[in-house]
C-alpha positions in Angstrom: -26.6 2.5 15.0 -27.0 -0.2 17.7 -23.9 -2.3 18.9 -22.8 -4.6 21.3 -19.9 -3.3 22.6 -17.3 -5.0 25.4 -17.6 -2.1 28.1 -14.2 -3.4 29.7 -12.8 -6.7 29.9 -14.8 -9.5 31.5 -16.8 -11.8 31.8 -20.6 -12.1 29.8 -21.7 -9.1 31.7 -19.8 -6.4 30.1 -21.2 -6.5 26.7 -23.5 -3.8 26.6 -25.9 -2.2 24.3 -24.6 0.9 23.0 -25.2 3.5 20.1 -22.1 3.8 17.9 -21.3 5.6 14.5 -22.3 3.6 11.3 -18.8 3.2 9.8 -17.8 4.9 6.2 -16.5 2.1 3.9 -13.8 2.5 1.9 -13.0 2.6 -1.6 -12.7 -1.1 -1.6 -15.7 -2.2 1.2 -19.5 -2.6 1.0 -21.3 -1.6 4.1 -23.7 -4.3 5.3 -26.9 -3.5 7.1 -26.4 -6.3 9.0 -29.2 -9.1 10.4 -27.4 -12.0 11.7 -23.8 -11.9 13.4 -21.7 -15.5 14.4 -21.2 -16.1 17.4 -17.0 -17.6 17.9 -14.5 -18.8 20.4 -12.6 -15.6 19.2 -15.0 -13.1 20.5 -14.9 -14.9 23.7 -11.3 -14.3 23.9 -11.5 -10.7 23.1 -13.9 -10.0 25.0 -12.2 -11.4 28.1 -8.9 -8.7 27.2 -6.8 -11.7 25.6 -7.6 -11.3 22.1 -6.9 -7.6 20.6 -8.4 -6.8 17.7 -6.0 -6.1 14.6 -5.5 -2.7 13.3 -8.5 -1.2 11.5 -11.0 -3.4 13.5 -13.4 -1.6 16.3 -11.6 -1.8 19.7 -14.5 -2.7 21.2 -17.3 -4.4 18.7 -16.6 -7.9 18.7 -17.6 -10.4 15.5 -15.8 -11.7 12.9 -18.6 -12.8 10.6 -22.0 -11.4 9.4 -24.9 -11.7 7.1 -27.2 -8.8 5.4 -28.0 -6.7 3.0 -25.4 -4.2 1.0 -26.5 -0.5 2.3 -24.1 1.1 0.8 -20.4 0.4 -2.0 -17.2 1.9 -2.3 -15.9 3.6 -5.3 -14.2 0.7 -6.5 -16.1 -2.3 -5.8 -17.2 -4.0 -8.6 -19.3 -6.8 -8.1 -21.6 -5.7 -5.1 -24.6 -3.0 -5.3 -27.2 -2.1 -3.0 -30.1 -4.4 -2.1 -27.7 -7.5 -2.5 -27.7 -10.4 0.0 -24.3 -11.0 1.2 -22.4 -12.9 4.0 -18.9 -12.0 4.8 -16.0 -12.9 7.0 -14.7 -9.5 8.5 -11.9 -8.9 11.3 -14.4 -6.9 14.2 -17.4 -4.8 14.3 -20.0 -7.8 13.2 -22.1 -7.3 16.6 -23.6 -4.1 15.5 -26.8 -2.7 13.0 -24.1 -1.9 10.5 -20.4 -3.5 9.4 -17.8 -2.8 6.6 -16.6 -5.8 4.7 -13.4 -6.4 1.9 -15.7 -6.9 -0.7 -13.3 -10.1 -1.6 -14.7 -11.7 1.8 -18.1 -11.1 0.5 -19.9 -13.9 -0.8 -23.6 -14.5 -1.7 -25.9 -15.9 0.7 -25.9 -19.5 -1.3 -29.9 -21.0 -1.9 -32.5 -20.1 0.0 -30.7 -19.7 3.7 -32.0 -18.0 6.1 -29.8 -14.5 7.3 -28.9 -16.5 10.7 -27.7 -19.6 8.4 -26.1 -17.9 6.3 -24.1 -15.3 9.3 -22.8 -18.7 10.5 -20.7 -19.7 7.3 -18.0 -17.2 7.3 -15.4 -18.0 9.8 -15.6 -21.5 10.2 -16.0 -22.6 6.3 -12.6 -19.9 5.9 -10.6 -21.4 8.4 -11.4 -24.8 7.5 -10.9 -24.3 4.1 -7.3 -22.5 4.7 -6.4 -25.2 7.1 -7.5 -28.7 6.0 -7.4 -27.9 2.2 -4.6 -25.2 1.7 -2.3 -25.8 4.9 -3.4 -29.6 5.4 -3.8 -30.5 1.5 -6.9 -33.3 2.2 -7.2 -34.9 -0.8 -10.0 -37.4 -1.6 -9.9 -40.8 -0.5 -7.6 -40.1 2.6 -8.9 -39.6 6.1 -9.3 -36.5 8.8 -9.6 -36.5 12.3 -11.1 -33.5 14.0 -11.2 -32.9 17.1 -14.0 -30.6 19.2 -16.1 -32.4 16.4 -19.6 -30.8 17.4 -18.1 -27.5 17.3 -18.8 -25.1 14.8 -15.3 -26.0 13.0 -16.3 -29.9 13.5 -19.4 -29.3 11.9 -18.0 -27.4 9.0 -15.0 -29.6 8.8 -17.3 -33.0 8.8 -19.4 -31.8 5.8 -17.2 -30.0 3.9 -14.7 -33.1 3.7 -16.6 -35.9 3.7 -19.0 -34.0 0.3 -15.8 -33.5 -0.8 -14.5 -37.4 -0.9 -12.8 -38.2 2.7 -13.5 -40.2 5.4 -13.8 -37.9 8.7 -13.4 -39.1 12.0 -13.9 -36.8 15.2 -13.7 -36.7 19.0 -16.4 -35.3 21.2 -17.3 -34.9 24.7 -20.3 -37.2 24.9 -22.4 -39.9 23.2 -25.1 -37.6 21.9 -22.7 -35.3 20.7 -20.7 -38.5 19.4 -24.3 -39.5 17.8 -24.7 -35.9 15.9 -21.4 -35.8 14.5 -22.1 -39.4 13.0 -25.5 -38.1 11.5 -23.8 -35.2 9.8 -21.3 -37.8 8.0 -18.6 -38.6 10.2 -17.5 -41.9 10.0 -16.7 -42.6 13.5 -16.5 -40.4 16.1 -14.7 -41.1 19.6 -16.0 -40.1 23.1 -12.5 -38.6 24.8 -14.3 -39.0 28.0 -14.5 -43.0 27.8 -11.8 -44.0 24.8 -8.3 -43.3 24.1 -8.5 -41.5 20.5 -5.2 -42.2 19.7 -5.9 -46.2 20.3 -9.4 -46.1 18.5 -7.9 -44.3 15.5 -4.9 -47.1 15.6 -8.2 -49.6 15.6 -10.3 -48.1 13.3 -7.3 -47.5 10.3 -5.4 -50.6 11.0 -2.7 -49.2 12.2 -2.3 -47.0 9.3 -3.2 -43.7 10.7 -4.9 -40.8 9.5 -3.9 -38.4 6.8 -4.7 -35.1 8.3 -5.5 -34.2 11.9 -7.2 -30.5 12.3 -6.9 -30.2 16.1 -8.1 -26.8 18.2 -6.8 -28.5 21.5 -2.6 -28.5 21.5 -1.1 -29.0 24.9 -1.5 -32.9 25.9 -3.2 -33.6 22.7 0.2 -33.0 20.5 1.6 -36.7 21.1 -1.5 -39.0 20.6 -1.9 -36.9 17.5 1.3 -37.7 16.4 1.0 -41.1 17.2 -2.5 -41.3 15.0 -1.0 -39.6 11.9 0.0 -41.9 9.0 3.1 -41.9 7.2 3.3 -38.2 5.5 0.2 -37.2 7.7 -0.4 -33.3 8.5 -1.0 -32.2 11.8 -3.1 -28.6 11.3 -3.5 -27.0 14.7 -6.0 -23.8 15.4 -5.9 -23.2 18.7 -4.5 -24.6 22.2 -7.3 -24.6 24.3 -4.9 -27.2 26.4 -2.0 -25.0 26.1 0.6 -23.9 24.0 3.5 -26.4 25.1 3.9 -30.1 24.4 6.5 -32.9 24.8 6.8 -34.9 21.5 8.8 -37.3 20.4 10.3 -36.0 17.6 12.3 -39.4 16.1 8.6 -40.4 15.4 7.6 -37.2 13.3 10.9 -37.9 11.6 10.8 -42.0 10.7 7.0 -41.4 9.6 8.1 -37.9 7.6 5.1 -35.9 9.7 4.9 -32.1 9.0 3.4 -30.1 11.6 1.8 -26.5 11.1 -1.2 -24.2 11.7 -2.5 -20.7 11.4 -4.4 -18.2 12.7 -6.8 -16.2 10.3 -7.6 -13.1 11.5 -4.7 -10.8 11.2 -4.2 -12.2 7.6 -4.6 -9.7 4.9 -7.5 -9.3 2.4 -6.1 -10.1 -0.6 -5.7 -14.1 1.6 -8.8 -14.1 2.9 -9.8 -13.1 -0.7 -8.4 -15.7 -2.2 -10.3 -18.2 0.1 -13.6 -17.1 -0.4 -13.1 -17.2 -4.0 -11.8 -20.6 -3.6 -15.4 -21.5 -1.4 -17.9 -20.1 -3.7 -16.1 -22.8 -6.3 -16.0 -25.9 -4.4 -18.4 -25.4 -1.1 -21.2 -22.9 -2.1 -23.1 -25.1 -5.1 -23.2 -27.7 -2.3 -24.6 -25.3 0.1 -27.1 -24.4 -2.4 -28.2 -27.7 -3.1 -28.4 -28.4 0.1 -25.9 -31.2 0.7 -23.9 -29.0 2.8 -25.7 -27.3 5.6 -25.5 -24.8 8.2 -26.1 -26.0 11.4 -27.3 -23.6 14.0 -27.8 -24.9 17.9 -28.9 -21.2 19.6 -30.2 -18.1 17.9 -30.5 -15.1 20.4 -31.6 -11.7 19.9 -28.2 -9.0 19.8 -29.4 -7.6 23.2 -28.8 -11.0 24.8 -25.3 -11.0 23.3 -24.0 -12.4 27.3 -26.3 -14.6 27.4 -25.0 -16.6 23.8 -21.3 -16.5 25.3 -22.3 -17.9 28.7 -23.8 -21.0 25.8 -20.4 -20.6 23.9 -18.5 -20.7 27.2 -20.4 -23.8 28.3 -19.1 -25.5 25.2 -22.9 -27.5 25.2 -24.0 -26.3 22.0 -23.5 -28.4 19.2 -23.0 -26.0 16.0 -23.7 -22.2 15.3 -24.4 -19.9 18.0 -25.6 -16.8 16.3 -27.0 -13.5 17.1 -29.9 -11.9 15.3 -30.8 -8.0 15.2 -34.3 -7.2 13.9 -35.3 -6.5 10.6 -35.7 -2.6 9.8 -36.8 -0.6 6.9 
């Protein structure tokens, strides 16, 4: 098979078109013939030599999430069979012609989507489920602030909270971006280039505060977001693109009873990530299928301009899905 494969550490450059084994699945995997691989901050990292891939995973075959068609079952899966149309969550290998999956993190490509729609559901609709539902425990009628809202997590975490009864509020790095997370269902969203989102959000709640805050950024971010929780709130973080230290004032997390926590997805084991998708085909898939969720792609590139979609990634312009596609073949 074909693969994009990270050559050595680097920049865009070194992902390179190579010809790789098509992996054996295991008793409990499906092997997808795979048409459409997501594109993720993740791969980015691994492919720059900061992000090792867990045991199991292809050293150097980055993508965590795909979309095809079954080629090929294990001896003990159950539900899957040949010729069935599946998108899955997996931890490596998804930049290639074929990819083992759990079949737990399999689920069906919901309505009529489109491969490339459907390769950009997995990781984002996971980790936003296991962090603002399971972690943060968002319940409807209170209110979520996102931040990095035309991101692929914003996008996932606007539509998936706001169908599921909460008001969502973001931050974003410009006024069309501001303009598209608004049009997806965000109540407000907040330019961080021209407004303090700590001050709006004081504004816009009346001094109340959100509920939940699922924030990617850490480092300088970590006060104002404690300042903008309400009493009881839940700061979720995901990443620290602004670092992984902060100064907090921690009498303030204690008078308004704040708990602060976050996860990381990929090293988790299947029977989790399981339990997740099973908890998405309940709640999010019938609202994919009927279309009042929906995937939101920016950039689709052919798999042989793999550098080309990081330098987009990298660039952080795009607002949604960056995904790769591999032609279709017999």
């Amino acid at each position: 098979m074909k693969a994009i494969i990270i050559s050595e550490p680097g920049g865009p450059e070194v992902l390179e078109l190579a010809d790789r084994p098509v992996p054996a699945c295991n008793a409990n995997e499906v092997l997808v013939k795979v048409m459409a691989a997501g594109v993720n901050r993740p791969d980015v990292a691994q492919r720059k030599g900061n992000y090792p891939p867990p045991a199991g995973a292809p050293p150097d075959i980055p993508g965590l999430e795909i979309a095809g068609i079954v080629a090929g079952v294990g001896a003990a899966v159950t539900r899957w069979k040949v010729g069935d149309k599946v998108c899955a969550l997996v931890i490596g290998g998804g930049y290639a012609e074929y990819c083992t999956a759990p079949q737990g993190q399999c689920l069906p490509v919901p309505g009529n989507l489109s491969f490339a729609e459907a390769a950009s559901l997995p990781e984002t609709f996971f980790t936003v489920w296991s962090n603002v539902f399971d972690r943060g425990h968002l319940q409807p009628g209170e209110s979520l602030l996102v931040h990095g809202g035309s991101s692929g997590i914003g996008v996932a975490a606007i539509q998936m909270a706001t169908a599921l009864g909460s008001t969502v509020y973001v931050t974003a790095g410009s006024d069309e971006k501001c303009r598209f997370c608004e049009a997806l269902g965000a109540a407000k969203s907040i330019n961080y280039n021209h407004q303090d989102f700590s001050n709006t959000i004081d504004q816009l709640t009346g001094g109340n505060g959100v509920n939940v805050i699922l924030d990617m950024i850490g480092g300088d971010y970590t006060a104002p977001n404690i300042k903008s929780l309400a009493p009881e709130g839940r700061l979720v973080l995901i990443n620290t693109m602004k670092g992984k230290n902060a100064e907090i004032d921690l009498s303030t997390v204690m008078r308004k009873r704040i708990s602060i926590t976050g996860s990381t997805l990929r090293a988790r084991d299947v029977e989790f990530k399981s339990a997740i998708a099973q908890n998405l085909e309940k709640h999010i898939w019938p609202l994919l299928a009927s279309a009042k969720i929906k995937p939101v792609i920016y950039k689709t590139f052919a798999a042989d301009e793999a550098a080309a979609a990081h330098r987009v990634m990298e660039s952080s312009a795009h607002m949604g899905k960056i995904v790769l596609e591999f032609a279709v073949r017999s």
